[in-house]
ZAMARGU-4260 file (C-alpha; in steps of 0.2 Angstrom, whole numbers, plus 5000, padded with zeros to 4 digits):
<rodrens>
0) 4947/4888/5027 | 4946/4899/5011 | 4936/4914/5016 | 4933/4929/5004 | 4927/4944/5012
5) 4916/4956/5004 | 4909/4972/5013 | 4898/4987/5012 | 4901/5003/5021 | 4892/4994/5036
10) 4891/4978/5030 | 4903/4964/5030 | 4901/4947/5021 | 4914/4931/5024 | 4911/4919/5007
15) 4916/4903/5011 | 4914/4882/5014 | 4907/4884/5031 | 4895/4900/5027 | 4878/4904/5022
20) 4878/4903/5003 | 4880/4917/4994 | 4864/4923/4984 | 4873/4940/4971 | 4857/4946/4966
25) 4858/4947/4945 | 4841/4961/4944 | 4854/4976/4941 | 4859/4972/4923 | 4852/4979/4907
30) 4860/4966/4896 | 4844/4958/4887 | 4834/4972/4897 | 4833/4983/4884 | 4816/4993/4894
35) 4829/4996/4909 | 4844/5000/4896 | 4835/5013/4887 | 4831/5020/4905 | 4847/5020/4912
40) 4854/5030/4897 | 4840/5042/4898 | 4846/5045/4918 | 4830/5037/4924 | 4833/5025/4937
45) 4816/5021/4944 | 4819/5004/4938 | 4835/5002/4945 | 4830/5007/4963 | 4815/4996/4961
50) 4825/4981/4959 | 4838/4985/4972 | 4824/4987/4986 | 4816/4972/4982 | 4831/4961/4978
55) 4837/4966/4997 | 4819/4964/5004 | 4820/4946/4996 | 4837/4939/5004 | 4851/4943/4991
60) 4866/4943/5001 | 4874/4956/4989 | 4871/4965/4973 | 4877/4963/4956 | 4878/4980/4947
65) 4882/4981/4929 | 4878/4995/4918 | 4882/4992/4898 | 4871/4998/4889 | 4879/4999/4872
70) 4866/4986/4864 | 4854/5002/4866 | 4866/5017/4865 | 4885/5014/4855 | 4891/5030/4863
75) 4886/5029/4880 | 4901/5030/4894 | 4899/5015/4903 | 4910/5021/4916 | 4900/5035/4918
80) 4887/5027/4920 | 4893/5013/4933 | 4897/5025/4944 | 4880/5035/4946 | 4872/5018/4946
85) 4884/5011/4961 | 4882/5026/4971 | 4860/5026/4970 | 4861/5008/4975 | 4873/5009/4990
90) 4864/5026/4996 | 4848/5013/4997 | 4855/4997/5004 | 4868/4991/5015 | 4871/4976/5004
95) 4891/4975/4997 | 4892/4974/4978 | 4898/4965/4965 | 4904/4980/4952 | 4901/4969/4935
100) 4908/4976/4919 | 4920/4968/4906 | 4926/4985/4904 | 4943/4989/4915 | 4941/5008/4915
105) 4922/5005/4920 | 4928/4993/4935 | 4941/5007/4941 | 4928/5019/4939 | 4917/5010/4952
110) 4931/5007/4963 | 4934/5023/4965 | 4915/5026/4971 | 4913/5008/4979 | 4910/5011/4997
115) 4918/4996/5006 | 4925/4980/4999 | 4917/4978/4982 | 4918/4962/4973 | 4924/4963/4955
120) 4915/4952/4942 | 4926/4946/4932 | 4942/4942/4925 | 4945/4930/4911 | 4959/4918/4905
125) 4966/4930/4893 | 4982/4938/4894 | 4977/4953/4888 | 4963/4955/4902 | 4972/4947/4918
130) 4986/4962/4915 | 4972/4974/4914 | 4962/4969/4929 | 4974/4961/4939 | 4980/4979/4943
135) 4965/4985/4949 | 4963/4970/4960 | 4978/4971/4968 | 4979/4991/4970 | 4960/4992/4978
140) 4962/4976/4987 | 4946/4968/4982 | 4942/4951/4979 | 4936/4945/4960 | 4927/4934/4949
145) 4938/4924/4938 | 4928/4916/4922 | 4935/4899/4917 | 4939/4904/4897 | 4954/4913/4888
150) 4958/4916/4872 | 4954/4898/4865 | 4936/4904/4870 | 4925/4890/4882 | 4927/4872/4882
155) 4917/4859/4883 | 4931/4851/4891 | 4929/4853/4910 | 4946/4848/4913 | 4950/4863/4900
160) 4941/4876/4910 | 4948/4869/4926 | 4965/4873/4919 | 4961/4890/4917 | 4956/4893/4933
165) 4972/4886/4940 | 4981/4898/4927 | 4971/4912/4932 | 4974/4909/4951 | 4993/4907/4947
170) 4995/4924/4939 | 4986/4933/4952 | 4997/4926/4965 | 5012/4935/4952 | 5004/4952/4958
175) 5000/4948/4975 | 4984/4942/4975 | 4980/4928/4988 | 4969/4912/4981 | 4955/4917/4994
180) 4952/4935/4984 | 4949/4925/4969 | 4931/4918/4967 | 4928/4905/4951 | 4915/4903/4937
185) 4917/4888/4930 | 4906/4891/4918 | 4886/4880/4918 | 4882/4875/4903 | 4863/4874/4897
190) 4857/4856/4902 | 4848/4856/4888 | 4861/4860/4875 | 4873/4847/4883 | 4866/4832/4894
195) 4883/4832/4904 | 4881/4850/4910 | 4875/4846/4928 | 4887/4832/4930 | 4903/4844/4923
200) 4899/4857/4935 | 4897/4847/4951 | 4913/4837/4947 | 4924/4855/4943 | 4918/4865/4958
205) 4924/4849/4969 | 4940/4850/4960 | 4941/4869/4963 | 4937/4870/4980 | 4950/4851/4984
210) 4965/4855/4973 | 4963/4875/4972 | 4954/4879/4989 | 4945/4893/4979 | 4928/4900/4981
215) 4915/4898/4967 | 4903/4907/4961 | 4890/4906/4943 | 4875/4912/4933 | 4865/4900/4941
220) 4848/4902/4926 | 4862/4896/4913 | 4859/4878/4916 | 4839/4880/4912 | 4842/4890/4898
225) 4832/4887/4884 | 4821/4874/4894 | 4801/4877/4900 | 4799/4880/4918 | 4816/4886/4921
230) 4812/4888/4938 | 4809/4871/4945 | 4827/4866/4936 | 4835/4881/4943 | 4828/4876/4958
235) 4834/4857/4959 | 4851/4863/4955 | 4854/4876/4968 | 4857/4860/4982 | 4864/4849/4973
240) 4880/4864/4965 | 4877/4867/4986 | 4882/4851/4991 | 4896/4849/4978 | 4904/4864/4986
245) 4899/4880/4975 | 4896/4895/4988 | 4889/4908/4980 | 4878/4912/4963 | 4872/4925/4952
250) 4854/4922/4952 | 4837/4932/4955 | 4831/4930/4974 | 4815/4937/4969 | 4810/4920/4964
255) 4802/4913/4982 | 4807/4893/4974 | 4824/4896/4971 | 4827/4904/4987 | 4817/4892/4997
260) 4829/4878/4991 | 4847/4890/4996 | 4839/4893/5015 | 4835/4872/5015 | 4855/4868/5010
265) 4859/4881/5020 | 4849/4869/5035 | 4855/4854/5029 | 4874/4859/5024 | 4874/4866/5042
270) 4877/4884/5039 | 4861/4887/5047 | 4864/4885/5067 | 4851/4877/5076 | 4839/4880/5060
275) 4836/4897/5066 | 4832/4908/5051 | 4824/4894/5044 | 4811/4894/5058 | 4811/4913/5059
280) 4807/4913/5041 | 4793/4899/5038 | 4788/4898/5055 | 4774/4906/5050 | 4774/4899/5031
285) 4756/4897/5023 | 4756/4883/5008 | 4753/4888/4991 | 4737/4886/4983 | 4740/4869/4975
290) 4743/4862/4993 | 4730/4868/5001 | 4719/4861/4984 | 4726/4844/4990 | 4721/4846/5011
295) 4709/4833/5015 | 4713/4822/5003 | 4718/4804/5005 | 4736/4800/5008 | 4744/4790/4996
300) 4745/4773/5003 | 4729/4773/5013 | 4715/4767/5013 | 4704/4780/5004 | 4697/4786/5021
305) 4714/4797/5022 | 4721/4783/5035 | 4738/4774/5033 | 4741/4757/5033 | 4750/4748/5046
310) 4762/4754/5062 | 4778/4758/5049 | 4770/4770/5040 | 4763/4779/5053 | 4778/4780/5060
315) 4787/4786/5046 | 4775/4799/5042 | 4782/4805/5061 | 4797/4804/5057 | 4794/4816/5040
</rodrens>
């Protein structure tokens, strides 16, 4: 069983088929943040620590940490700046990090720092980048992200992009590098761009998990992208890439619906023994305003005075 072990200074993590799905918490990014960009290159990081706090507070299992900032500032050091943000973040949570940069002297720059078992995020299909990274990887012994593209760029082609996750794992067996240190992104495509998207994605992390026996990992809000209420499609995704095998995700936990579905898979993909922290958690759940707006009124079916119809319905409404 393929098991990826991420770890903090107190912290460790096992990513894998028959664990808890991973949720690396995306908050710690200025890329399209230009508010928290312009902070972090002024040294202020109240919004950084903010996010951390409550990112932990809401369930992410680890935290993603990235710290380019050259949309806002061209002459800012990223690896400068990786470093003082890694070390804020792991002096205020015991959660293991994902050290995100497409930069390699950034990514060494944070393993230096990186208390425990970081997780590097990523490498790609090109040449040139998998003899830069690959190094790293292998000197550190960390596990890392390996993104589905090279130099032809991303295709559409799922079978393409599952290629070059094969390639990816082949090299990094060249330096040493087991297939359970490497963690895929196959790459989601926005649903609303191309209709196949969902259906790609499910049928490539089987493949990568059957005929690889690799770990998977993506940026879960790409398949909404562009779409209105982004969180309910977000939401239906997260079991269904669950149940086709992907075991971790870049995504915000601070959204109470997306979560919600990861600790439901978790129940019903039987990571969650005996439904225990699904009980601990919503045992003491109170419904939303637009349930309680709809308490009292009749149940579909009925016969307007709220009562069902007949001994099979009654009894499946005890069974649900």
């Amino acid at each position: 069983m393929t098991r990826t072990i991420v770890a903090s200074a107190t912290r460790e993590i096992v990513i894998g088929f028959d664990q808890p799905f991973c949720v690396i918490g995306e908050r710690i990014n200025p890329t399209g943040r230009k508010k928290l960009a312009a902070e972090m290159v002024a040294g202020n990081f109240e919004t950084v620590i903010r996010d951390a706090l409550e990112q932990a507070a809401a369930g992410a299992t680890m935290l993603d940490i990235n710290a380019g900032v050259t949309a806002v500032d061209p002459n800012a050091t990223e690896p400068d700046l990786m470093v003082q943000t890694l070390e804020i973040v792991q002096g205020l949570v015991d959660l293991p990090l994902s050290i995100d940069s497409s930069v390699s002297a950034a990514i060494e720059a944070g393993l230096r720092v990186a208390k425990g078992r970081p997780l590097v995020n990523s490498v790609t299909g090109e040449l040139e980048k998998l003899e830069a990274i690959l190094p790293l990887i292998k000197k550190y012994n960390v596990p890392v992200v390996a993104i589905s593209n090279d130099e032809t760029g991303i295709s559409e082609d799922p079978d393409v992009r599952f290629e070059v996750a094969r390639k990816i794992v082949r090299h990094a067996a060249d330096y040493g590098i087991p297939a359970h240190d490497i963690v895929v992104d196959p790459l989601v495509m926005p649903i609303g761009a191309m209709g196949t998207a969902g259906l790609q994605v499910f049928r490539l992390v089987r493949r990568l998990r059957e005929e690889l026996g690799v770990n998977t990992t993506c940026g879960l809000s790409n398949i909404s992208f562009g779409l209105p209420h982004r969180h309910g499609v977000n939401a239906a995704f997260i079991p269904m890439v669950i149940a086709s095998g992907m075991t971790s995700a870049i995504m915000n936990p601070c959204r109470p619906q997306e979560m919600e579905m990861v600790h439901a898979a978790n129940v019903l993909n039987g990571a969650d023994a005996n439904c225990g922290k699904w009980i601990n958690k919503y045992r003491d759940h109170t419904p939303n305003n637009a349930a309680n707006a709809n308490a009292g009124q009749p149940v579909s079916g009925g016969d307007g005075n709220g009562r069902r119809r007949g001994g099979r319905e009654a009894r499946r409404g005890v069974m649900a």
